[in-house]
C-alpha positions as CSV (number, residue, x, y, z in Angstrom):
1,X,2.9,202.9,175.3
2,X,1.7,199.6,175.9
3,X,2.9,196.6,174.0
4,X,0.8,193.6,172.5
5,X,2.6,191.0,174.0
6,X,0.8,188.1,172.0
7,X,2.4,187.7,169.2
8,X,5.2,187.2,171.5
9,X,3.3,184.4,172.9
10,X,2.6,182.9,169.8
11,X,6.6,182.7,168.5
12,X,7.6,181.0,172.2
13,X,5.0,178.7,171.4
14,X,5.6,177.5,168.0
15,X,9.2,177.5,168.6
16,X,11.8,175.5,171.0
17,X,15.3,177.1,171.0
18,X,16.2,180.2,171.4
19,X,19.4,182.4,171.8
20,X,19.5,185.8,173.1
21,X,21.8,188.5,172.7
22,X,22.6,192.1,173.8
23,X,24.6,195.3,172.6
24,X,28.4,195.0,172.9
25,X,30.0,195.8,176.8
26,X,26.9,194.9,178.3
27,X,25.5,196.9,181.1
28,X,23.1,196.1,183.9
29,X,19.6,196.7,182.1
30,X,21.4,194.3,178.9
31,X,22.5,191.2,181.3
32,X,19.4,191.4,183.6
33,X,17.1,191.6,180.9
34,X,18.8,188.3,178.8
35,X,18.8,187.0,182.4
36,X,15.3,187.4,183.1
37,X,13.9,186.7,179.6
38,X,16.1,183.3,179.6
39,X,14.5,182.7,182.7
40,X,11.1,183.1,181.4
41,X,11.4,180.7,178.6
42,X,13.1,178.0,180.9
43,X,10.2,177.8,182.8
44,X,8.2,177.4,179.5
45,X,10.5,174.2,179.2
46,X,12.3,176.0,176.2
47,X,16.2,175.8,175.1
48,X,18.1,178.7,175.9
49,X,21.4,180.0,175.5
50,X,23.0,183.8,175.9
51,X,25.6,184.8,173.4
52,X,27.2,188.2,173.3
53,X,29.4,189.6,171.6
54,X,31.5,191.1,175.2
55,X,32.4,189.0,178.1
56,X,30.3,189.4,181.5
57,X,31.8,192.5,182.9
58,X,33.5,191.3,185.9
59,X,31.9,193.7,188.1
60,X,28.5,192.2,187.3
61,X,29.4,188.7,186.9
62,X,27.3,188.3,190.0
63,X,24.3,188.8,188.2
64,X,25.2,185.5,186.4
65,X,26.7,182.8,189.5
66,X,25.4,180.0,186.5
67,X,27.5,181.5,183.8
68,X,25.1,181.0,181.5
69,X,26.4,184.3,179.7
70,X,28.7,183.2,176.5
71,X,30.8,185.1,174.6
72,X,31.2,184.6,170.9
73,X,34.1,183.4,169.7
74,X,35.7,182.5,173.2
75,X,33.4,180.1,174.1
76,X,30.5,180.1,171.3
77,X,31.3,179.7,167.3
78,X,29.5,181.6,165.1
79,X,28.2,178.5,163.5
80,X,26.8,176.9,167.2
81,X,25.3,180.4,167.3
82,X,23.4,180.1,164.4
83,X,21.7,177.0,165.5
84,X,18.4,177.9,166.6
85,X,15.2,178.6,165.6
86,X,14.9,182.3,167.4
87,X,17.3,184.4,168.1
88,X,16.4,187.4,170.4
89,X,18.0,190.5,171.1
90,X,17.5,192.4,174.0
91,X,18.1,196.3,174.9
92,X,19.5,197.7,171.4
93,X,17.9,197.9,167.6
94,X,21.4,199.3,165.8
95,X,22.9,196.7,163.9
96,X,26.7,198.6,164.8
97,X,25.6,197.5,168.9
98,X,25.9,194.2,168.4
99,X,29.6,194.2,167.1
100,X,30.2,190.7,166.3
101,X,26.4,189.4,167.3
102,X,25.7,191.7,163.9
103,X,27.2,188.6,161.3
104,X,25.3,186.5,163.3
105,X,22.2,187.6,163.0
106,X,22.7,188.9,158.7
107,X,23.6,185.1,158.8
108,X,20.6,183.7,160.4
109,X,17.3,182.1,159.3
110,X,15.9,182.0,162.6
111,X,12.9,184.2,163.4
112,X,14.5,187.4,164.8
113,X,12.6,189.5,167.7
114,X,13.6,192.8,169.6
115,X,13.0,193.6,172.7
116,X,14.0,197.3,173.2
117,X,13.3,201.0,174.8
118,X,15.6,202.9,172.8
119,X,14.3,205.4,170.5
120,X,17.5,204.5,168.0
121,X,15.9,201.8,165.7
122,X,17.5,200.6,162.8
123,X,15.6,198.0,160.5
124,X,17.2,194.1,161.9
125,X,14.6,192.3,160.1
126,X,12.7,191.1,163.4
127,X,9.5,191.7,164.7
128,X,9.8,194.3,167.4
129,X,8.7,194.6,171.2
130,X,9.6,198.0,171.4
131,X,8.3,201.3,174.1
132,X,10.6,204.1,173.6
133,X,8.9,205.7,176.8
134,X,9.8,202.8,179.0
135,X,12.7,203.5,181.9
136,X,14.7,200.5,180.8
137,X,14.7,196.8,178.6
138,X,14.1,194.9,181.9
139,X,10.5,196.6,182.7
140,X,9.7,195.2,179.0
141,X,10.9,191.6,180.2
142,X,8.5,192.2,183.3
143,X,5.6,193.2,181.6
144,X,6.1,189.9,178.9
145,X,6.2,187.9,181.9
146,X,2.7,189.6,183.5
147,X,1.1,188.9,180.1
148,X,2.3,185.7,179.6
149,X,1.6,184.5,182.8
150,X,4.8,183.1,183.6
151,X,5.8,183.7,187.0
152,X,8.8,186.0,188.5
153,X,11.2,183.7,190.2
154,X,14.1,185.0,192.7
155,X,16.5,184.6,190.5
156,X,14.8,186.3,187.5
157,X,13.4,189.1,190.3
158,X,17.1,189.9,191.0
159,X,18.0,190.2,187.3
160,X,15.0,192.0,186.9
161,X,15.2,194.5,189.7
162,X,19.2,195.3,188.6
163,X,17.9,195.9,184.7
164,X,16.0,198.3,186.2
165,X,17.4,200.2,189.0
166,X,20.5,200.3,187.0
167,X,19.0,202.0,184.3
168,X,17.1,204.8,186.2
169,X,19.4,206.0,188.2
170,X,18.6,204.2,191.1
171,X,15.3,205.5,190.6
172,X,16.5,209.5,190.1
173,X,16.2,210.2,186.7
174,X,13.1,211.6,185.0
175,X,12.3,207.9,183.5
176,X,11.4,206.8,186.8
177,X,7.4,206.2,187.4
178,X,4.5,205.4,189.4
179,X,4.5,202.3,187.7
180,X,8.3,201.5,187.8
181,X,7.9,201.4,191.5
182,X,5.1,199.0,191.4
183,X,7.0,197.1,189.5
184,X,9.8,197.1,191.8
185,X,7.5,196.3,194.7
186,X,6.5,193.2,192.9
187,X,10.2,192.2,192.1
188,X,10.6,192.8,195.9
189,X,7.9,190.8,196.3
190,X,9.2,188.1,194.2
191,X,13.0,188.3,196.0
192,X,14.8,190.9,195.1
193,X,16.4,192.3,198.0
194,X,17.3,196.3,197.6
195,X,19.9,196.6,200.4
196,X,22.2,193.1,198.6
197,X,21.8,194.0,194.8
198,X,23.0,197.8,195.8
199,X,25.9,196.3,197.9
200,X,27.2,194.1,194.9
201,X,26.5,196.6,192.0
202,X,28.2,199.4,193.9
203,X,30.3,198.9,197.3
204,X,32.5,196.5,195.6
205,X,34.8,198.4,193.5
206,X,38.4,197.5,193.0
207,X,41.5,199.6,194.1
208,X,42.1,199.7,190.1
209,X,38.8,201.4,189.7
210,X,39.3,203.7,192.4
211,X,42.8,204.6,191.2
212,X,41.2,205.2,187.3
213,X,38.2,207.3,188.6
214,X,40.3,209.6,190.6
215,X,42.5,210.1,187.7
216,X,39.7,210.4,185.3
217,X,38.1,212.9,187.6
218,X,40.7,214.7,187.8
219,X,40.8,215.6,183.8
220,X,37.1,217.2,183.9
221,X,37.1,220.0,181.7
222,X,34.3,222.6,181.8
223,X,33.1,224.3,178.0
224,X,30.2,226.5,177.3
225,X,30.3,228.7,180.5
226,X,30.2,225.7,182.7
227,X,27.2,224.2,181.3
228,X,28.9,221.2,179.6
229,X,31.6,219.2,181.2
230,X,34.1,216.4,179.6
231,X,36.3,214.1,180.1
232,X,38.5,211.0,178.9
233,X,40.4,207.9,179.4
234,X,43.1,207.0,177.7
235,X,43.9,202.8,176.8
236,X,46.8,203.1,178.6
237,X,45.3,204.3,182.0
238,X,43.8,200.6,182.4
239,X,47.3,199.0,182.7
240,X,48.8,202.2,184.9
241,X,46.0,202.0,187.5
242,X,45.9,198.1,187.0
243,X,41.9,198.7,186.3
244,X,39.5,197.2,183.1
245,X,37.3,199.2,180.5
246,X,34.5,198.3,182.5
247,X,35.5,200.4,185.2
248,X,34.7,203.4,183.4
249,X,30.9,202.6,183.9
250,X,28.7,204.9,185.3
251,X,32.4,207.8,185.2
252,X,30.1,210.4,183.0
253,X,27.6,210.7,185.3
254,X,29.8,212.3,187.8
255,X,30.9,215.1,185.4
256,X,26.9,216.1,186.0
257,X,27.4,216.6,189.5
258,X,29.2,219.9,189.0
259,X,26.6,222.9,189.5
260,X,25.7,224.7,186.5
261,X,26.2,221.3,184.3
262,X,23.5,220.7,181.8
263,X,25.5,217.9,179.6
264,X,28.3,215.9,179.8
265,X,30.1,213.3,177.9
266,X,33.5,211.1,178.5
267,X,35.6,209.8,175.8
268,X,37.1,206.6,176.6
269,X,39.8,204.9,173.6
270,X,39.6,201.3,173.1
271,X,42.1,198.8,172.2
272,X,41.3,198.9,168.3
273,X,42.0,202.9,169.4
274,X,38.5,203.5,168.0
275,X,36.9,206.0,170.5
276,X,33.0,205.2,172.8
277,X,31.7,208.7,173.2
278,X,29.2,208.5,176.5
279,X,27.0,211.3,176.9
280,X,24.5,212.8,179.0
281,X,22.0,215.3,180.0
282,X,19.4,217.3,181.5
283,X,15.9,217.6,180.5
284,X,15.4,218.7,177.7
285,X,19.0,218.9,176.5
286,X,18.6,216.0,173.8
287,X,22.3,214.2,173.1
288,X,20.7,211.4,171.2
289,X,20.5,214.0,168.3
290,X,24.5,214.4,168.8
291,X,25.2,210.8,168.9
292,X,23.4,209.9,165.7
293,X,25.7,212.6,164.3
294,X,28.5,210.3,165.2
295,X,27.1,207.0,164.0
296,X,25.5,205.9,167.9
297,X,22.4,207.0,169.3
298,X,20.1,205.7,172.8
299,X,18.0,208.1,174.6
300,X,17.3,212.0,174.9
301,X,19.4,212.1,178.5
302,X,21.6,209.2,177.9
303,X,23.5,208.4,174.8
304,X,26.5,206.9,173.2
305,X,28.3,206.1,169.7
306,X,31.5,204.6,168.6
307,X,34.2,207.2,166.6
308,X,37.3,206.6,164.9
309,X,40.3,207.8,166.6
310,X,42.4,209.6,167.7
311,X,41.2,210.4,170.5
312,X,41.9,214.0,170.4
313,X,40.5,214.3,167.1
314,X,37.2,212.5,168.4
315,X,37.0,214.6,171.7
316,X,37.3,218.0,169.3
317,X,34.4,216.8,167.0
318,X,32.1,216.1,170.0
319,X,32.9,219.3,171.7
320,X,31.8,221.0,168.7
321,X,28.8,219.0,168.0
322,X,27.5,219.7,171.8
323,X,28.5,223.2,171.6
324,X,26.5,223.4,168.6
325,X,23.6,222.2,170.6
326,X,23.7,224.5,173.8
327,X,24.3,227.7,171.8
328,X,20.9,229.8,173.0
């Protein structure tokens, strides 16, 4: 679905700063996207600043060397947030994704634009960017670029290139297009170089991570005659295995390795002892539709929401919700 990028045009023009923001525990396709865009209205000589509501997980802090990333609160008020006269938020449209970012922008006066490809929308009062049918946020930022005409330097390339791989798979999943590789070969083309960005996004993993994957591995359950598979991490496993939350990224994906798998999901407690619910799928097993059940949403394949604990409590409600949808 293409996207008319002009008005678009028309609010970077008849505006000078801008803040951008992205879903809470930001992942590749969030960071490289604010990264990217913020790069795009540098070069238009604008004033730009990132805000999240999550710190830089330290496993992608490479992504930002600048630390131009800031997380509210730590190092950004709510108040110096709210000066600005756009704020922009990048690879989510639910208000409950941008945790903190959410007072922020019911606060604001700014003019309020969203750049997404999830098919969860929820009305943030912006004026939306938004292709549902796109493989991830940072093919949006490259096509706004293209029909802008600003060009793709290294640095936003690399950002670029990780929104995107990141977010198909590494160019596996059933999102992934003619026109996604084009788009990578112009990213190439532009500087980003395959063969480092895989290096740094996934041969660099801590002994912590390593210790919490085996363990968390090591709980998957399978339900439903082997066609769903599950598992969990408790808070305390992140001080046992000396690891961080954002280790976990990327864990649910293994539990669809098993043969005979057509959905999976991983419940991981937080420190609040709230529950994030991860799940995925096969075509055309659609755990969006279970998600939204729980108050989340995201794609058909690729979903998530945020449940009250406990966590056994969560994990028994999710179990019965997917079971519900892979009766025949």
């Amino acid at each position: 679905m293409a996207i008319d990028w002009e008005p678009l045009r028309s609010i970077i023009a008849a505006n000078q700063r801008f803040v951008l923001t992205s879903h809470v525990r930001p992942d590749a396709d969030a960071l490289g996207s604010e990264l990217g865009m913020a790069g795009l209205l540098e070069h238009l000589g604008k004033d730009v600043r990132i805000v999240n509501a999550s710190p830089v997980p330290s496993r992608l802090a490479f992504l930002d060397p600048d630390k131009k990333v800031k997380q509210l609160g730590a190092e950004v008020t709510e108040a110096q947030a709210l000066e600005t006269d756009v704020h922009m938020i990048l690879d989510t449209s639910a208000w409950g994704q941008l945790a903190e970012m959410g007072r922020v922008f019911k606060r604001t006066s700014a003019v309020k634009v969203v750049i997404d490809h999830h098919a969860t929308a929820e009305d943030l009062g912006a004026i939306y960017f938004k292709d549902v049918e796109s493989e991830a946020t940072g093919a949006l930022v490259f096509q706004a670029a293209v029909a802008l005409g600003i060009p793709i330097t290294p640095q936003i390339a690399r950002a670029l290139y990780c929104a995107i791989a990141t977010d198909t798979g590494w160019f596996r999943f059933p999102s992934t297009t003619g026109e996604t590789m084009r788009t990578i070969g112009r990213l190439m083309e532009s500087g980003a170089e395959p063969w480092s960005l895989y290096q740094s996004l996934y041969e660099q993993n801590s002994m912590g991570r390593m210790k919490l994957c085996s363990r968390v591995l090591s709980r998957i359950k399978l339900d439903c005659g082997g066609r769903l598979a599950s598992t969990f991490v408790r808070w305390d496993d992140y001080a046992e295995t000396a690891s961080e939350p954002a280790d976990t990224e990327d864990l649910v994906n293994e539990c669809l390795t098993i043969v005979g798998t057509v959905a999976a999901f991983i419940a991981i407690e937080q420190s609040n002892r709230n529950i994030k619910v991860s799940f995925r799928s096969r075509t055309p097993i659609d755990v969006a539709q279970v998600a939204q059940q729980f108050g989340g949403g995201g794609h058909k394949q690729a979903a998530g929401s945020i449940m009250p604990g406990p966590l056994v409590d969560a994990q028994t409600k999710v179990l019965a919700a997917l079971t519900t949808l892979l009766q025949p």
